[in-house]
N, C-alpha and C positions, 0 to 999 in steps of 0.2 A: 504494500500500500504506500501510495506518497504521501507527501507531505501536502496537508486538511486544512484548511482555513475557511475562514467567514470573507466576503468582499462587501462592501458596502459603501456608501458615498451619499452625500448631499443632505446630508443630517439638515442643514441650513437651523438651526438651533436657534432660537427668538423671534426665528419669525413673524412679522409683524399679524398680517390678516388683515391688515387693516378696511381692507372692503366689506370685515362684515361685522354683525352686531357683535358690543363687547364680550356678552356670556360665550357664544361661537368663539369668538378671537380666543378666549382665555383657552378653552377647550382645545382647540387646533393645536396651541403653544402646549400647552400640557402633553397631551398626546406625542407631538417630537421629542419630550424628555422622556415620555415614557417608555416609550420603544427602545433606549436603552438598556432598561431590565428585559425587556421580550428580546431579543437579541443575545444577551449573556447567558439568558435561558437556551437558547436554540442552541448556542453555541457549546452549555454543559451536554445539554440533551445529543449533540453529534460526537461528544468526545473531541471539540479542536480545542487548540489554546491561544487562537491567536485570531484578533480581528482585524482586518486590514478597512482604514477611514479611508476615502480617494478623494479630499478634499472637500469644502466647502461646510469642515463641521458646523461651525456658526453660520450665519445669517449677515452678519455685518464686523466689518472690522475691528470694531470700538463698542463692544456689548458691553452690557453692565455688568456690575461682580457677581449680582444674581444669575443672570442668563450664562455667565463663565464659566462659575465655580458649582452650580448643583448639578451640570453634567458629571464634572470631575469625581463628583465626590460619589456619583453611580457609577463609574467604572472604578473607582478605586474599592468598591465592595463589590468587584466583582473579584477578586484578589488574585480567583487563581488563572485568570486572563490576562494576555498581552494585548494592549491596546495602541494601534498604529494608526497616527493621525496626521493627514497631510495637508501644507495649506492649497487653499484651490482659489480663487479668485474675488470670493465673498469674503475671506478670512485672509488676504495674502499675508507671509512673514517681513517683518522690516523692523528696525530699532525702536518705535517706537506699538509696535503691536501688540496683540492680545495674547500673543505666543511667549514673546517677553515679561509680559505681566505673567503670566502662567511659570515662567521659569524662575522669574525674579521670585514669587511663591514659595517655591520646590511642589517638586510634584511626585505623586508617588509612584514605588518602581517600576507597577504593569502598566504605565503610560508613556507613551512616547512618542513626541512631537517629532515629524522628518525635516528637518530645518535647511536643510544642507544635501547639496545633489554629489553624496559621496554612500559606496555601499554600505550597508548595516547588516551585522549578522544575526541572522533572526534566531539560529538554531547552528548548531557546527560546521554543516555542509549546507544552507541555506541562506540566502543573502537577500537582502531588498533592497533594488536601486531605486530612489524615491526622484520625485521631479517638483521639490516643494515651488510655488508661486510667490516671487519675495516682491510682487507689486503688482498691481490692479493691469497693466500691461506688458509684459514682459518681451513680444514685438518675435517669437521666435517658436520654433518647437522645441517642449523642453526637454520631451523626452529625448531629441539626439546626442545629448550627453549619454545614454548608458549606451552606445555601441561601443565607447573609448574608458569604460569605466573597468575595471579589473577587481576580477574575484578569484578565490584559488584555482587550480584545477581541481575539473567534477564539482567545483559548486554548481548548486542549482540557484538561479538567478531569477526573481520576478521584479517583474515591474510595478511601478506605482504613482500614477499621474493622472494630470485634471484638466479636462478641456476637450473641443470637439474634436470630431473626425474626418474630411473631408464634408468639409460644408453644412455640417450639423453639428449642435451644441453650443459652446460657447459665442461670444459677440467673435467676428472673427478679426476685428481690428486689437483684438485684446493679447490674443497670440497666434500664429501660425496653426491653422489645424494638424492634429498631430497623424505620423507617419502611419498610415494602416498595417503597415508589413514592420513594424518597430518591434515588435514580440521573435520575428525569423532575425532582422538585421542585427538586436543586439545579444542574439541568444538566451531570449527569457524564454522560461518556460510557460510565464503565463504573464498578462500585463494585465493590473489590475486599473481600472479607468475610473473617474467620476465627471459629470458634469452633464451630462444625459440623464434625464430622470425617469424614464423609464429601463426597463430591461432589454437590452440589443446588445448584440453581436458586433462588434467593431474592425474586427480583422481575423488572422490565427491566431489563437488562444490569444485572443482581445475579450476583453467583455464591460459594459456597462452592467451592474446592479439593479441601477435604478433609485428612485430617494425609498428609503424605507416606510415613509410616512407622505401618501399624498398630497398637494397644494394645491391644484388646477385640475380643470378640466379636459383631458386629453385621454381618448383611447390609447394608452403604450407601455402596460405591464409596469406600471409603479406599484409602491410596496409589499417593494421584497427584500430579501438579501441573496446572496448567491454564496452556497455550499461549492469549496473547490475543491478539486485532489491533482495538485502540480504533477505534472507530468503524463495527466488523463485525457487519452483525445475527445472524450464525448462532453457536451455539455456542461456548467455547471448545474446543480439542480439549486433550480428557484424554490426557496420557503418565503410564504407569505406570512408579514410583519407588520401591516396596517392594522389601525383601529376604529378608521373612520374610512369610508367607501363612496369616492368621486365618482359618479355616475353620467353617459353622457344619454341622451335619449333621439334620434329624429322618427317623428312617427306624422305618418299619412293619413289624413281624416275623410273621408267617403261619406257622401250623403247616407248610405247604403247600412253604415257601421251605428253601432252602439258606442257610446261614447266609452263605457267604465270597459268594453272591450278593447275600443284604442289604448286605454292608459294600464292595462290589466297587469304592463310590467312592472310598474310602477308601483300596482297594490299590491304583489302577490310575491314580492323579493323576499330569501330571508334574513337578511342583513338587520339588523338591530334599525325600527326608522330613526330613531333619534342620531343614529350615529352614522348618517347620510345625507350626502349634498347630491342634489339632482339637480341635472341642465333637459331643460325639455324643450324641443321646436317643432313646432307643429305645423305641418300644412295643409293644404286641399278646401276642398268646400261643404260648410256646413249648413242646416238651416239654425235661424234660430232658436228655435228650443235644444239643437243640440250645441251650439255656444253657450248657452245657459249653463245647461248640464257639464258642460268642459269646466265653465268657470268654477261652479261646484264645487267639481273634483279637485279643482286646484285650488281651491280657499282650505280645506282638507288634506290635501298633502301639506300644501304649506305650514299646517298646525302642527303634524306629525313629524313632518321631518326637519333634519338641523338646519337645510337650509335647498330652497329650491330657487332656480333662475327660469321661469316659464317666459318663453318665447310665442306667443302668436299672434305675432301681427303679420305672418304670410297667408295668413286663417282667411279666406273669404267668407262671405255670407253670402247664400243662394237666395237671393229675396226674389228671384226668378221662379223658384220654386214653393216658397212660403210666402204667398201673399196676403195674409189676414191683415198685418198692419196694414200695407202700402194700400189695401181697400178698404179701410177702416172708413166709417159713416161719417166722421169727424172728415170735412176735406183738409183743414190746416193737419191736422195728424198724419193724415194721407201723403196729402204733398211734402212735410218735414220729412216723412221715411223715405217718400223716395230719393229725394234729393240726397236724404245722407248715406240711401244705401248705395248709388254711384258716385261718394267720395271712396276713394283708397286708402285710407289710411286711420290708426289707430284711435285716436278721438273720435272719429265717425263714426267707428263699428261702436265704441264705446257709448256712444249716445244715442247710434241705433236702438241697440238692450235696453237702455234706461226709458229712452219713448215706449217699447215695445210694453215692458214693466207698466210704467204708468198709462197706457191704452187698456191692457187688462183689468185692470183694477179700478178703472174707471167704468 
């Protein structure tokens, strides 16, 4: 068997949230400290000892002691774990940074910041050539230091670095995308990456992780970590590490359809609702009573879940097809609906409902 390890990356630790309500925000931020202990667990639970960070522990260069120091003090109870932490672009190292507050500190012994693009011995015959970021642009790729970097003979060599890969990941004015084939050129046996937040494949025995802990909304295999075994051709295997479940939705509405059977994926997940963000967009054409019934359902998910983003304003209204209002006895009623059911756009449909509401009830 080779040598086991954890990969992970993009902890991004304080993160703000700032787009969403305070109680969500705390929660969010919680959740990325928590996944620490979920992580040290998977990691007793696989028998490794070592967890490889690929940059961008934190969130911001200049966090506070709070957001600093009670990660530290979770992997430091994780004792009988190695912790390898790289800076990556959100966290760079420099004289005046949060890696230096951390060392000016002391820190304890199963942590260990890669400061310096020189090898480290992880284990007797095992080394990690790191590519720390010592500033927000560094103008270059950084991994091509380990092809000229030297380890004994028969070390086994991995890599460990932060940034994209041919045109994906990072800003690309920030550093040079880095080399896909860096893993054959500088004879690592695996190159551990961060800065992709999902799970991808980057070259030979390249791999992205992904953040452990979701931020956005994007279908691409976020939270996880990646189980490796150096020198393994196959896969790493992905364990899922999240706690809260970014969900994306596009769903097609048909006059044809039942409304709570469009959104049935929506009611019928088993994911905890509270500890779910959902993006919904909706299109096609409805009448109104089944815009009503949409609305409905979405005043109701809204209550239940942590937090939805409902999209429909590509929703038409068939008023072509439901004509009670636009013939309604009243002729100003009449003429108001028509008129607003041939605007396009969201206040119009929105005031269509509301006439159609006060026409019934009258």
């Amino acid at each position: 068997m080779g040598f086991r390890f954890l990969h992970t990356a993009d902890w991004q630790l304080g993160k703000p949230f700032a787009g969403f309500e305070p109680d969500l925000s705390a929660s969010l931020r919680a959740a990325r400290l928590a996944m620490i202990d979920r992580i040290a667990g998977i990691a007793r639970e696989e028998g490794v000892q070592h967890v490889l960070v690929a940059g961008d522990v934190w969130d911001q260069a200049m966090p506070s002691d709070r957001v600093l120091l009670q990660p530290i003090d979770l992997m430091a109870a994780a004792s009988a774990l190695e912790w390898w932490l790289l800076p990556g672009n959100h966290d760079p190292a420099g004289p005046e940074s949060l890696w230096q507050r951390l060392i000016t500190r002391g820190l304890p012994p199963n942590i260990h910041p890669v400061l310096e693009p020189t090898p480290v011995p992880m284990t007797d015959d095992v080394f990690l050539l790191p590519a720390p970021w010592a500033s927000k642009r560094p103008g270059r790729d950084l991994t091509a230091a380990f092809d000229a970097m030297e380890t004994p003979q028969g070390a086994r060599r991995i890599g460990l670095a932060h940034g994209g890969v041919q045109g994906f990941g990072s800003d690309p004015d920030a550093s040079y995308p880095i080399d896909p084939d860096r893993a054959e050129k500088a004879g690592l046996s695996y190159l551990a990456l961060g800065d992709w937040h999902g799970t991808k494949k980057a070259g030979p025995r390249a791999w992205y992780p992904g953040t452990p802990e979701p931020d956005r909304f994007r279908n691409n295999d976020a939270g996880a970590v990646l189980l490796v075994e150096e020198g393994q051709e196959e896969a790493p295997r992905r364990i899922p590490t999240h706690s809260f479940l970014w969900e994306m939705h596009e769903l097609s509405v048909e006059r044809t359809m039942q409304p709570h059977d469009v959104v049935a994926s929506l009611t019928e997940a088993t994911w905890p609702a509270h500890q779910r963000l959902a993006q919904v967009e909706l299109t096609g054409r409805v009448s109104l009573n089944q815009r009503r019934a949409l609305d409905a359902i979405r005043q109701d998910l809204a209550a239940r879940l942590a937090f939805l983003d409902w999209r429909d304003g590509a929703l038409e209204i068939a008023m072509d097809e439901d004509q009670s209002i636009t013939d309604h006895a009243d002729p100003v009623i009449a003429e108001t609906a028509r008129r607003l059911a041939a605007m396009d756009d969201e206040e119009a449909k929105a005031a269509l409902l509301l006439l159609d509401d006060l026409a019934r009830a009258s």
